[in-house]
BALOBA-1460 file (C-alpha; in Angstrom, 3 decimals):
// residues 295
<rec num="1" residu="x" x="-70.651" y="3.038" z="-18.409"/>
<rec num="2" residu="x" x="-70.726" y="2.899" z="-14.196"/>
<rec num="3" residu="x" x="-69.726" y="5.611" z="-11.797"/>
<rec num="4" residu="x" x="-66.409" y="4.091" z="-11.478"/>
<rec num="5" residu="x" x="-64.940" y="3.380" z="-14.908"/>
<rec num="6" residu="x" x="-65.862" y="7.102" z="-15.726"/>
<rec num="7" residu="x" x="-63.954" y="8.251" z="-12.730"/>
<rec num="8" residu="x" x="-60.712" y="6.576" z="-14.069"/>
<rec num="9" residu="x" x="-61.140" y="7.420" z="-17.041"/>
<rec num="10" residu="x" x="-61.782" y="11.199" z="-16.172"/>
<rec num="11" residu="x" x="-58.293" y="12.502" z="-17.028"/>
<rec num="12" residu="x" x="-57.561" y="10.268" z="-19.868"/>
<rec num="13" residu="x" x="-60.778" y="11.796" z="-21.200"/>
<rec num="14" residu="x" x="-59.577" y="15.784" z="-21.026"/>
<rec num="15" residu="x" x="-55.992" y="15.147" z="-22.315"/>
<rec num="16" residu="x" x="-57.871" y="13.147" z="-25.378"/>
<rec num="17" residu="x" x="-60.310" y="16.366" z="-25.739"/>
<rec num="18" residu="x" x="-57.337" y="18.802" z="-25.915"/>
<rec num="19" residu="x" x="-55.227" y="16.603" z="-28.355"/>
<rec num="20" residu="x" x="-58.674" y="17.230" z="-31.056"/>
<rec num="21" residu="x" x="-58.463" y="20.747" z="-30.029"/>
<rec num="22" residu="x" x="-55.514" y="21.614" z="-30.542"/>
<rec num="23" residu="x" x="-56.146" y="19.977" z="-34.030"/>
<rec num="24" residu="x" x="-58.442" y="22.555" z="-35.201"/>
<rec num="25" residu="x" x="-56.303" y="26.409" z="-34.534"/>
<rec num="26" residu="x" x="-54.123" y="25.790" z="-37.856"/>
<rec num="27" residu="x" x="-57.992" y="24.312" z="-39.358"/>
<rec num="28" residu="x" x="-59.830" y="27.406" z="-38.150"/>
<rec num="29" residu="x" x="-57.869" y="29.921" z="-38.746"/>
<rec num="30" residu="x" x="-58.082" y="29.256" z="-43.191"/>
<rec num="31" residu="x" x="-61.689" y="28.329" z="-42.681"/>
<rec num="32" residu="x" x="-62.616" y="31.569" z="-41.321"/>
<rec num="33" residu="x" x="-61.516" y="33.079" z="-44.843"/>
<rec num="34" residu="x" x="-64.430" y="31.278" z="-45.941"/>
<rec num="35" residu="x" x="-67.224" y="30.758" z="-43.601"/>
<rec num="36" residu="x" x="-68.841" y="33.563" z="-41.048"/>
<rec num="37" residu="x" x="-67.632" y="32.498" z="-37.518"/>
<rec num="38" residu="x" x="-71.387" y="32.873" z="-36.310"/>
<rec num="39" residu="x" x="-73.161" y="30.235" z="-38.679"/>
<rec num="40" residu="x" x="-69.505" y="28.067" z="-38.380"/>
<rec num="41" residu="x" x="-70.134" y="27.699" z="-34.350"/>
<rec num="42" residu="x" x="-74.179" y="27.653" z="-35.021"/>
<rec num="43" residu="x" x="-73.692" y="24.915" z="-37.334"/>
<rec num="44" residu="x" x="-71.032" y="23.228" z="-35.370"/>
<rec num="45" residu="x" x="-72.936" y="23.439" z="-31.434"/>
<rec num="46" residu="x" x="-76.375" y="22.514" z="-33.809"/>
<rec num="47" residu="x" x="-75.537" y="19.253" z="-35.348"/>
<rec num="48" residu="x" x="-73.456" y="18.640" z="-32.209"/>
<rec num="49" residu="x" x="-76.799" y="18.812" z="-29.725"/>
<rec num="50" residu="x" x="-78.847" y="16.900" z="-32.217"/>
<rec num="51" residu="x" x="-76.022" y="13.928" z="-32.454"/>
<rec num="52" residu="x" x="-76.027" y="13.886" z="-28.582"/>
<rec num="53" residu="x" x="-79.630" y="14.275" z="-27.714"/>
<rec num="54" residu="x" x="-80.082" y="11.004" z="-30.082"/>
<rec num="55" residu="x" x="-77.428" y="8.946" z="-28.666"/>
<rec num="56" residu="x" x="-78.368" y="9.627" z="-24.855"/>
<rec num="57" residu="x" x="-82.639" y="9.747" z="-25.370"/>
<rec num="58" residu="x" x="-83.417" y="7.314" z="-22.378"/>
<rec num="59" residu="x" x="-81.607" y="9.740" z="-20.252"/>
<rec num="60" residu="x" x="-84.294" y="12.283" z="-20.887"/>
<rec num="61" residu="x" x="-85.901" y="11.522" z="-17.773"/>
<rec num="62" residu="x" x="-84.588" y="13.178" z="-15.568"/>
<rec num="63" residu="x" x="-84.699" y="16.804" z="-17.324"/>
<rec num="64" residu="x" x="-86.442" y="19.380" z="-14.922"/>
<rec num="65" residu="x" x="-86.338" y="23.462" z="-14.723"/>
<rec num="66" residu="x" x="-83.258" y="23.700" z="-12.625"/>
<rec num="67" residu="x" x="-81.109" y="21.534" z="-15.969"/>
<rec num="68" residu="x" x="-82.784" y="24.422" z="-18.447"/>
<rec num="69" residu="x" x="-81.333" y="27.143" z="-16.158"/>
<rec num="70" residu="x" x="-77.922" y="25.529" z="-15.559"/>
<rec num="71" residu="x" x="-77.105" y="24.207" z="-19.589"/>
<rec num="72" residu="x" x="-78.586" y="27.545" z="-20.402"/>
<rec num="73" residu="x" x="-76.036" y="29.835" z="-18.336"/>
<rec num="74" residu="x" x="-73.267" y="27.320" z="-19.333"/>
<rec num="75" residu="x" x="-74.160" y="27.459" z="-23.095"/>
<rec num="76" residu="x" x="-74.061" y="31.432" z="-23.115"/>
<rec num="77" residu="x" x="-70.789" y="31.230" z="-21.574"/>
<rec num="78" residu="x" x="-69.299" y="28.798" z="-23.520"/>
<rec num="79" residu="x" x="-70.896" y="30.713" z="-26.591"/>
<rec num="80" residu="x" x="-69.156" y="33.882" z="-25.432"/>
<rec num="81" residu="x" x="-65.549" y="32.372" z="-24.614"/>
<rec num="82" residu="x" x="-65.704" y="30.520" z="-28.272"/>
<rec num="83" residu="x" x="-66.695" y="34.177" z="-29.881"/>
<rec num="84" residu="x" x="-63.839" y="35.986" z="-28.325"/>
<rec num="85" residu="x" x="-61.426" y="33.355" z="-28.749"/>
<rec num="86" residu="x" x="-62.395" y="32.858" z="-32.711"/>
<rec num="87" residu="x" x="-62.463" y="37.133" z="-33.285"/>
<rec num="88" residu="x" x="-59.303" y="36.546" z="-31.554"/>
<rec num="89" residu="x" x="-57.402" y="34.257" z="-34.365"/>
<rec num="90" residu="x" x="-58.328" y="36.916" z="-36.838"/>
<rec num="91" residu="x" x="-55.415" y="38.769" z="-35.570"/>
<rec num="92" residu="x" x="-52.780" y="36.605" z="-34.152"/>
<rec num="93" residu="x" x="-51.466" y="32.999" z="-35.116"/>
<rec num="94" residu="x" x="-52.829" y="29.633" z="-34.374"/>
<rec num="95" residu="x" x="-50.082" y="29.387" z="-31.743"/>
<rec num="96" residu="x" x="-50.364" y="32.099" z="-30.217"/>
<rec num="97" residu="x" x="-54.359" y="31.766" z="-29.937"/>
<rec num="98" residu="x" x="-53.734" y="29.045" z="-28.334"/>
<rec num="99" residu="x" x="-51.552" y="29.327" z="-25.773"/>
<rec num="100" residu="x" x="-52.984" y="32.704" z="-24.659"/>
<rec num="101" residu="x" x="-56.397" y="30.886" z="-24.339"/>
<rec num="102" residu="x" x="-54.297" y="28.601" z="-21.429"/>
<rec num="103" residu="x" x="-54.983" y="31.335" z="-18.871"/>
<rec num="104" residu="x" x="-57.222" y="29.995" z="-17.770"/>
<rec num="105" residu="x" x="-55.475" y="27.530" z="-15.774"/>
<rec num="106" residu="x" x="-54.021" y="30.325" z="-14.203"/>
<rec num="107" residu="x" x="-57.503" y="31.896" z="-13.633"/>
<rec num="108" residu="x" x="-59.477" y="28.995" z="-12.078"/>
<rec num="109" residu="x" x="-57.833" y="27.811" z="-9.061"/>
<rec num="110" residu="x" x="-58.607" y="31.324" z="-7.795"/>
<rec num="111" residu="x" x="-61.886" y="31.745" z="-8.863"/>
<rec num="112" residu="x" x="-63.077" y="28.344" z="-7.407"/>
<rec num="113" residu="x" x="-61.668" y="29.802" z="-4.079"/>
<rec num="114" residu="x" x="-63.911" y="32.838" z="-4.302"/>
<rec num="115" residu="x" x="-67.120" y="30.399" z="-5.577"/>
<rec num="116" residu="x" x="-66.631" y="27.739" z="-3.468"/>
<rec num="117" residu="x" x="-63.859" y="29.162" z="-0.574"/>
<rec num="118" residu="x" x="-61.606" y="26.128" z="-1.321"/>
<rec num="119" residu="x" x="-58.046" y="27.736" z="-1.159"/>
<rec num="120" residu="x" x="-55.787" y="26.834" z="-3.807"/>
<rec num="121" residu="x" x="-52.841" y="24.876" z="-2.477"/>
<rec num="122" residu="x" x="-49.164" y="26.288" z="-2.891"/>
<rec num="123" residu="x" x="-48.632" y="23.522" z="-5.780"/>
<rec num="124" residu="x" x="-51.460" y="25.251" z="-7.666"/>
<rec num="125" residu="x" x="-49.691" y="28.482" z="-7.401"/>
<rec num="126" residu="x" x="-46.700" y="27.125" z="-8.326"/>
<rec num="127" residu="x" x="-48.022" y="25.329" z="-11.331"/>
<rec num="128" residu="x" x="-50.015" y="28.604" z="-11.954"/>
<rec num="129" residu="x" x="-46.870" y="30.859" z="-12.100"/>
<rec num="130" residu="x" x="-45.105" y="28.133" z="-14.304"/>
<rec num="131" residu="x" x="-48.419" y="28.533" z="-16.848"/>
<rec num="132" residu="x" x="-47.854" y="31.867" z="-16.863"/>
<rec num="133" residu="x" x="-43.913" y="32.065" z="-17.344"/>
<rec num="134" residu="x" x="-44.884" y="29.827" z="-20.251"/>
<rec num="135" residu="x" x="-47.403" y="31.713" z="-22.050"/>
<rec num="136" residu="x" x="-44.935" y="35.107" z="-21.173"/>
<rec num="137" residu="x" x="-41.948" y="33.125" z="-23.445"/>
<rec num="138" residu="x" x="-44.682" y="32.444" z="-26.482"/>
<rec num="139" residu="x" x="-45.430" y="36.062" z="-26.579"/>
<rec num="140" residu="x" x="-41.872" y="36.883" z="-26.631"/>
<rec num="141" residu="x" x="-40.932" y="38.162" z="-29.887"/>
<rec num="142" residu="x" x="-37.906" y="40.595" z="-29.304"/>
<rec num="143" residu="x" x="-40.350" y="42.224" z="-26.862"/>
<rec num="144" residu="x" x="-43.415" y="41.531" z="-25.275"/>
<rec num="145" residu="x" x="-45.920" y="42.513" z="-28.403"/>
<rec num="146" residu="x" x="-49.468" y="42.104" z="-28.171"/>
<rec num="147" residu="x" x="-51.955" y="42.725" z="-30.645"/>
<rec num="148" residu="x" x="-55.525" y="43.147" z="-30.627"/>
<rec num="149" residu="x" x="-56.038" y="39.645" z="-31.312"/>
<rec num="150" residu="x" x="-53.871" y="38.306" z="-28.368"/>
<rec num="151" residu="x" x="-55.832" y="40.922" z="-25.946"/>
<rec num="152" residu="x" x="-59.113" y="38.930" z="-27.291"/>
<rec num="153" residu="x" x="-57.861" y="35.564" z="-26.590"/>
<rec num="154" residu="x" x="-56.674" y="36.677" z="-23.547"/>
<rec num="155" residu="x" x="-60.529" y="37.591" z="-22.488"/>
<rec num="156" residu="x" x="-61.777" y="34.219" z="-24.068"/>
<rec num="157" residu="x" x="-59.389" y="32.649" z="-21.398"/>
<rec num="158" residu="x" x="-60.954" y="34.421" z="-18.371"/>
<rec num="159" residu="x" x="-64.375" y="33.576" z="-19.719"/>
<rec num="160" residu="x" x="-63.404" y="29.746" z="-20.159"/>
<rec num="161" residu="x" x="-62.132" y="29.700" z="-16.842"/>
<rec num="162" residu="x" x="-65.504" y="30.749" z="-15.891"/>
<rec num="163" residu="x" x="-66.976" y="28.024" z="-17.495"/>
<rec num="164" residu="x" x="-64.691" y="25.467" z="-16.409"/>
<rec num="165" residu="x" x="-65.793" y="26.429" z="-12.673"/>
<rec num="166" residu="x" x="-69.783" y="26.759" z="-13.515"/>
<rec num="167" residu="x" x="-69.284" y="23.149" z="-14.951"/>
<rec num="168" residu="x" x="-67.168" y="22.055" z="-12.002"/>
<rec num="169" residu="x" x="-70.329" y="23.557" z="-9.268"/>
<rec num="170" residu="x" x="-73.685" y="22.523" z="-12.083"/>
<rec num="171" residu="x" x="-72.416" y="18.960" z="-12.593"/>
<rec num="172" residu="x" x="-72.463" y="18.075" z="-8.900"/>
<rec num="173" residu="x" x="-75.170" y="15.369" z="-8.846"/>
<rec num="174" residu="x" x="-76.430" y="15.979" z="-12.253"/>
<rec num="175" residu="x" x="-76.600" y="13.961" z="-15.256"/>
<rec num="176" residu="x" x="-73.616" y="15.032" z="-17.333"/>
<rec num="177" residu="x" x="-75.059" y="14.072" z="-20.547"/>
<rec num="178" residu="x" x="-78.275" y="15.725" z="-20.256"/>
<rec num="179" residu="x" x="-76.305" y="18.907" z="-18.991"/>
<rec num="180" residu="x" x="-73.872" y="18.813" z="-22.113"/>
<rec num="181" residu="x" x="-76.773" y="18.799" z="-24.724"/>
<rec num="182" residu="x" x="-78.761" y="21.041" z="-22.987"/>
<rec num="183" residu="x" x="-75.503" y="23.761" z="-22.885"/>
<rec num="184" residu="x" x="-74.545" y="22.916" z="-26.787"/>
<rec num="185" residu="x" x="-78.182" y="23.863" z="-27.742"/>
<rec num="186" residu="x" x="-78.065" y="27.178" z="-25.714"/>
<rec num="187" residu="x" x="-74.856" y="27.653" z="-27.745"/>
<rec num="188" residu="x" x="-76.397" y="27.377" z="-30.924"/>
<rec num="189" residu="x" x="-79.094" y="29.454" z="-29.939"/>
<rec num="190" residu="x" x="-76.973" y="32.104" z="-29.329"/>
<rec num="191" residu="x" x="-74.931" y="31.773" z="-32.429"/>
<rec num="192" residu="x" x="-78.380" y="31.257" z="-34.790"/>
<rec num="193" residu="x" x="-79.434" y="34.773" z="-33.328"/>
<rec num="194" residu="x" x="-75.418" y="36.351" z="-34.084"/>
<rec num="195" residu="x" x="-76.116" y="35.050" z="-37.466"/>
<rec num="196" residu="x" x="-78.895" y="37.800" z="-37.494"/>
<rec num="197" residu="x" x="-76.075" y="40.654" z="-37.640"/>
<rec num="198" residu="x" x="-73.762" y="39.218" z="-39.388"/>
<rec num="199" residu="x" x="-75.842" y="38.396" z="-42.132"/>
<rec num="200" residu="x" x="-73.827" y="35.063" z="-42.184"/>
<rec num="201" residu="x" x="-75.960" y="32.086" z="-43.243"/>
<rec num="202" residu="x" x="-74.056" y="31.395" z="-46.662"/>
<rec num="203" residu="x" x="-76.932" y="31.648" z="-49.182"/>
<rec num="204" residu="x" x="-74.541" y="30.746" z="-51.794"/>
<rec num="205" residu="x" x="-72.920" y="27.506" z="-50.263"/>
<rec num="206" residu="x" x="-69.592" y="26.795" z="-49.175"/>
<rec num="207" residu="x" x="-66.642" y="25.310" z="-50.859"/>
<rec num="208" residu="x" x="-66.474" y="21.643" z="-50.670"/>
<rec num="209" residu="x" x="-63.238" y="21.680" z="-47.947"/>
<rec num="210" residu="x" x="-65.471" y="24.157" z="-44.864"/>
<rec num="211" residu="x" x="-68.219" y="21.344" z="-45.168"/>
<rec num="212" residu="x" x="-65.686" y="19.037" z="-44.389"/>
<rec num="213" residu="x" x="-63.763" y="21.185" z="-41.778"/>
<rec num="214" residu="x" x="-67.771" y="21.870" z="-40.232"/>
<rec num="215" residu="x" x="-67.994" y="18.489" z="-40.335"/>
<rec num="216" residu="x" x="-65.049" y="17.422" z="-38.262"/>
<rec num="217" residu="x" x="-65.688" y="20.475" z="-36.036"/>
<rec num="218" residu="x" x="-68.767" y="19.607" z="-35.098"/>
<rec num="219" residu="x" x="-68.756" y="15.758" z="-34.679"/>
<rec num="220" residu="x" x="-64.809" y="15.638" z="-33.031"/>
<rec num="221" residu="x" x="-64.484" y="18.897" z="-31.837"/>
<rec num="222" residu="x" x="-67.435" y="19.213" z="-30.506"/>
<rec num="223" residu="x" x="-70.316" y="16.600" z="-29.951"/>
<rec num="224" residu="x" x="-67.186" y="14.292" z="-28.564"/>
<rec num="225" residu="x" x="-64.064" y="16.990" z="-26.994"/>
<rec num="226" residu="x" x="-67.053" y="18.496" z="-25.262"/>
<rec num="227" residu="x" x="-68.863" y="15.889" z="-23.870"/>
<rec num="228" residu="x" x="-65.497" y="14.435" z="-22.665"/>
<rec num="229" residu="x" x="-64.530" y="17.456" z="-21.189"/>
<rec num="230" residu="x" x="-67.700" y="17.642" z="-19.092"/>
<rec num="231" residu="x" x="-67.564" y="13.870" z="-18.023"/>
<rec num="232" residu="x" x="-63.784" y="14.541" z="-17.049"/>
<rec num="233" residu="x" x="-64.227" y="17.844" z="-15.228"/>
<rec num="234" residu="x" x="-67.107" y="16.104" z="-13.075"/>
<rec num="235" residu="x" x="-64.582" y="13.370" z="-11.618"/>
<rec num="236" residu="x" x="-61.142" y="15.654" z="-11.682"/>
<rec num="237" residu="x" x="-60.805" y="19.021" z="-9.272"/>
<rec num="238" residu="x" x="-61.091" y="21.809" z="-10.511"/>
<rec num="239" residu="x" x="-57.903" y="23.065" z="-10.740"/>
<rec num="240" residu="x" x="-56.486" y="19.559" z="-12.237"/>
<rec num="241" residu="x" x="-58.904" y="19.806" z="-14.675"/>
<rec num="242" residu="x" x="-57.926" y="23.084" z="-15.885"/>
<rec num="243" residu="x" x="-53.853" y="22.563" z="-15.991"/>
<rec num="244" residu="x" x="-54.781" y="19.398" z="-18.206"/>
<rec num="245" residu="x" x="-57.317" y="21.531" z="-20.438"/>
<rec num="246" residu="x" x="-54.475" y="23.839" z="-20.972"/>
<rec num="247" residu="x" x="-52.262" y="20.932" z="-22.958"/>
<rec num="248" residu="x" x="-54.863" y="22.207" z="-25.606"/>
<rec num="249" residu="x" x="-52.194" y="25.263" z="-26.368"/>
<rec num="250" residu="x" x="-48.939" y="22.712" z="-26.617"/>
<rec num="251" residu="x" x="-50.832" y="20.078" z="-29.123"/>
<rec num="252" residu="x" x="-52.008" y="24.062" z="-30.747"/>
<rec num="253" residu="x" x="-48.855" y="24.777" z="-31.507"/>
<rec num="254" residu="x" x="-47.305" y="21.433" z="-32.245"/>
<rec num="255" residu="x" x="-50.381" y="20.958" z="-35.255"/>
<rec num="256" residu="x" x="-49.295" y="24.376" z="-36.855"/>
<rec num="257" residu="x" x="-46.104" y="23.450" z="-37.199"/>
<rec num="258" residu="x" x="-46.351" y="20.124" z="-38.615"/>
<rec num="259" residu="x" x="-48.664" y="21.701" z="-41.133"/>
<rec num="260" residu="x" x="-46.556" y="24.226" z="-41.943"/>
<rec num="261" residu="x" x="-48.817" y="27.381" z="-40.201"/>
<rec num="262" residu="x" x="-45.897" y="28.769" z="-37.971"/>
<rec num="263" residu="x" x="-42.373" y="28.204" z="-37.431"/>
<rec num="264" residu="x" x="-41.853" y="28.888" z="-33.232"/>
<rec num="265" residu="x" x="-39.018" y="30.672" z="-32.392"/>
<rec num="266" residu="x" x="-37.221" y="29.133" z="-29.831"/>
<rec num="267" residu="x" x="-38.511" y="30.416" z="-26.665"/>
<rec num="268" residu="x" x="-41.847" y="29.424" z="-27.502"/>
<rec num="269" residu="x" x="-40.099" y="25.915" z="-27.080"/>
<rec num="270" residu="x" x="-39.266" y="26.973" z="-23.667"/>
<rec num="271" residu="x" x="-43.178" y="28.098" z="-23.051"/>
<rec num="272" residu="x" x="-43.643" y="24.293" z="-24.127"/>
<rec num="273" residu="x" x="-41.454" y="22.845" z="-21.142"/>
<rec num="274" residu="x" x="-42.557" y="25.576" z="-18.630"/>
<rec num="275" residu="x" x="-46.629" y="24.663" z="-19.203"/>
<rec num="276" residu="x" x="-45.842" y="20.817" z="-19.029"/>
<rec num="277" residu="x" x="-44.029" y="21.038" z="-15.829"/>
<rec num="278" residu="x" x="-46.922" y="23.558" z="-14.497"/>
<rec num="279" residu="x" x="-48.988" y="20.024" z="-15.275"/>
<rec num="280" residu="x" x="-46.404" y="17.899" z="-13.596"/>
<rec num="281" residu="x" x="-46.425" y="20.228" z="-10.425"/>
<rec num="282" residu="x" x="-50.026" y="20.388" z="-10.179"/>
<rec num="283" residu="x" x="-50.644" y="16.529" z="-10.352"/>
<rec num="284" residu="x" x="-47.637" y="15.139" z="-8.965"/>
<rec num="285" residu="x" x="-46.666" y="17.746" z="-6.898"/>
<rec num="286" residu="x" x="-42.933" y="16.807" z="-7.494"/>
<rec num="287" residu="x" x="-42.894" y="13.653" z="-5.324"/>
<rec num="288" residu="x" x="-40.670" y="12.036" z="-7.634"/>
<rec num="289" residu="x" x="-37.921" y="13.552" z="-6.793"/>
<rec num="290" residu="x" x="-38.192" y="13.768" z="-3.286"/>
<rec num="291" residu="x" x="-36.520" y="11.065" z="-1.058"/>
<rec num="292" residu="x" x="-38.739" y="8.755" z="1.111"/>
<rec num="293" residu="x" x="-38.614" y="9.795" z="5.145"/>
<rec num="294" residu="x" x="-37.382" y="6.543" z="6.579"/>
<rec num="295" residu="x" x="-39.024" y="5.289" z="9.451"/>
């Protein structure tokens, strides 16, 4: 696929990715009951490198030192974001995991500025404040209660911001594909040696339904949400990119209710409308509803 097919299909691309993640919070959060979350993201970041690396081989080529370094760094981050986030939904609800995780659309048009000095516009702040107001409502719960699980995801949503800008600066002029494999085999690297502590390698199988759920996880959620993340964030700004990742919380929430995980209380329906105009206002910047100057 050219240059120019993948630049229009860029944002299709990350709302696509975030409608398969937001498929697996209600998924995860049973699974973990039955598989260690180190050898579930090993396995999952494993089979995912090994599916990619065989599909894209003639773009091998062009691998040097400075594509170890820079799928390396993003790997460990992306390693440590999915950690925090997954430790996270041990003590919260699918819902809730996932909307927190949306800070980070709050995060990166700020932290771009300080990487790259390119000043958010006043329609990122705006959208930035709406994302905010939004995750405040899903919180909400007869007062603002936080557990420790929300305080994790929280952290997992800084850290993904930082990974959404490292991909946003590495990708310039690089070979997305190559760069994706390279950062889902750092990532299993990383969770191979976590296995080490938490003795997690199931020596006695799994039930029938996690091999599935692995399955799905890492084929869907991973080997294709990734890469199509990566391709998307390497045509789409920065801070675009991020207010479209966060529809990831919305399709969250809306896949534990239909399956029966959660039942929202009304605000969080508000927290719906709030981050979905924060999307509006950062692509459209309201034009819509202003009136044409006449000539």
């Amino acid at each position: 696929m050219n240059e120019t097919a993948l630049k229009k299909l860029a944002k299709p691309l990350i709302v696509i990715a975030t409608l398969i993640w937001g498929s697996t919070f209600f998924i995860m959060k049973d699974t973990l009951d039955d598989v260690d979350l180190m050898f579930l993201l090993a396995f999952r970041f494993s089979l995912a490198a090994a599916i990619l690396a065989l599909v894209f081989w003639k773009r091998w080529r062009v691998m040097d030192l400075r594509y170890l370094w820079q799928g390396g760094v993003l790997g460990v981050l992306l390693f440590a974001a999915y950690a925090v986030q997954n430790y996270g939904l041990t003590d919260t609800t699918p819902g809730k995991n996932a909307f927190f995780t949306a800070v980070y659309c709050v995060i990166v048009p700020f932290l771009y500025w300080a990487v790259d000095r390119l000043r958010p516009s006043r329609w990122n702040v705006l959208a930035a404040l709406l994302c905010v107001a939004g995750i405040g409502f899903v919180s909400w719960d007869g007062g603002l209660s936080l557990t420790g699980g929300d305080l994790l995801t929280l952290l997992s949503g800084f850290i993904y911001a930082c990974h959404i800008v490292a991909v946003s600066k590495f990708s310039q002029g690089r070979d997305i594909f190559i760069l994706t494999i390279l950062q889902f085999a750092a990532t299993a690297l990383c969770c191979w040696t976590g296995t080490l502590f938490t003795h997690g390698v199931p020596v006695d199988g799994l039930p029938q339904r996690a091999w599935w759920v692995l399955l799905y996880l890492a084929v869907a959620a991973t080997a294709l949400a990734l890469l199509f993340q990566n391709v998307g964030q390497k045509y789409t700004d920065p801070s675009s990119a991020a207010l479209l990742l966060s529809l990831e919380a919305p399709f969250g929430v809306a896949f534990s209710v239909l399956f029966g995980s959660e039942n929202p209380a009304p605000l969080m329906y508000l927290g719906f409308l709030l981050i979905f105009l924060a999307v509006v206002c950062s692509e459209t910047q309201f034009k819509f509803l202003r009136k044409p100057v006449k000539a």
